[in-house]
N, C-alpha and C positions, 0 to 999 in steps of 0.2 A: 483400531489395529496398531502395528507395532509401528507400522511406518509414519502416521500422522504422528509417533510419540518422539521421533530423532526428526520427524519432517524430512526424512530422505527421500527424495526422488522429485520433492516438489519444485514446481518452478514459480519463482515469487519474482515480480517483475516492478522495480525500485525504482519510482520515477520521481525525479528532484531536479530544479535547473540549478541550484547550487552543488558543484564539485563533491564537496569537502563535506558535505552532507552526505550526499546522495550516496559517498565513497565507505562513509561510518556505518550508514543503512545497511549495505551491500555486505562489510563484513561483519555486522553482529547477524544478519540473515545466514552469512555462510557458514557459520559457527554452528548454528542449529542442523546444518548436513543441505541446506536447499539447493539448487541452481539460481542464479541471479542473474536478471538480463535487468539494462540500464535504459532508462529515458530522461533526456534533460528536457524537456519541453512538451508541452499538451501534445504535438503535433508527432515526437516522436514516441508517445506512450500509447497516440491510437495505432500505430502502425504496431507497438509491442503485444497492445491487447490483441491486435489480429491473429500475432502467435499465440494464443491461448492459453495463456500463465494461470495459474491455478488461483492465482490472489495478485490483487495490486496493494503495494504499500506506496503510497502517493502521500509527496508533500503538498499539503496546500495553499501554502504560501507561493506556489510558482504560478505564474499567470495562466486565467482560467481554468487550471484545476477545479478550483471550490463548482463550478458553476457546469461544466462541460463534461469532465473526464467520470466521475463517476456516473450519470448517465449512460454515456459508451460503455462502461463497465459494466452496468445492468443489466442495458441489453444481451451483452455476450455471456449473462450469468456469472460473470467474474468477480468473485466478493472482493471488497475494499477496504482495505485499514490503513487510516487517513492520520497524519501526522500534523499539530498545530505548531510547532516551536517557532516559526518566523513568521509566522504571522501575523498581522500589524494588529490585527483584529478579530481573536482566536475566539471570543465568544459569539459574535457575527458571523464567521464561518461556520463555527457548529452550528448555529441555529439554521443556515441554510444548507446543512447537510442533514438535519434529523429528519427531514423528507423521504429520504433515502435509506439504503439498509448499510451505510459507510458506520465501518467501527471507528469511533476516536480514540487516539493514541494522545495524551499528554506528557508532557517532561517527563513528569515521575513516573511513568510507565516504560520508560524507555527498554529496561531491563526486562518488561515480559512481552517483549516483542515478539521473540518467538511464539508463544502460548496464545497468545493474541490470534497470531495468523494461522496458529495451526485450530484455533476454534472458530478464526474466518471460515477455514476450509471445512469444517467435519457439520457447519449448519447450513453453509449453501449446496453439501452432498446429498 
């Protein structure tokens, strides 16, 4: 429908413990028409999945990310697209995310961020 195609109404919930990141995330999301709620830490992205975001874009580089948070997200049906860029060890993370149904985002993907999360959302519907 028209709305997954501007992603207006969605709420995509941006969780990075880096600023400056987390801050870039937030406004290439909002460009696409989403609402953006922020988590710097594993501890504040489970209280964010509580409020029921439609998708998480989760860095996994912030501690316990890789291992914990998408889990939580499963549970609550919340699909995930997962960001490797500061990662120490981005091939090692993905291998311990392909368990899971977390989409990987790499550098060069950066620009179809939107398109990404808006096909996060229209496969876990």
């Amino acid at each position: 429908g028209s709305m997954l195609r501007d992603l207006g109404g969605l709420r995509v919930l941006v969780a990075s413990d880096d600023s400056g990141l987390g801050r870039l995330f937030a406004t290439i999301v909002e460009i696409c028409g989403v609402t953006v709620q922020r988590a710097d830490s594993a501890a504040t992205t489970f209280r964010g999945l509580e409020r029921r975001p439609h998708v998480l874009l989760l860095d996994v580089a912030m501690p316990e990310a890789v291992d914990m948070v998408p889990l939580g997200a499963e549970e609550l049906k919340i699909p995930v697209v997962a960001f490797l860029f500061r990662h120490t060890d981005p091939a090692g993370a993905a291998a311990r995310l392909r368990g899971t149904h977390v989409r990987l985002l790499a550098s060069k993907d950066v620009f179809q961020v939107c398109s990404t999360l808006q096909r996060a959302v229209a496969e876990a519907a």
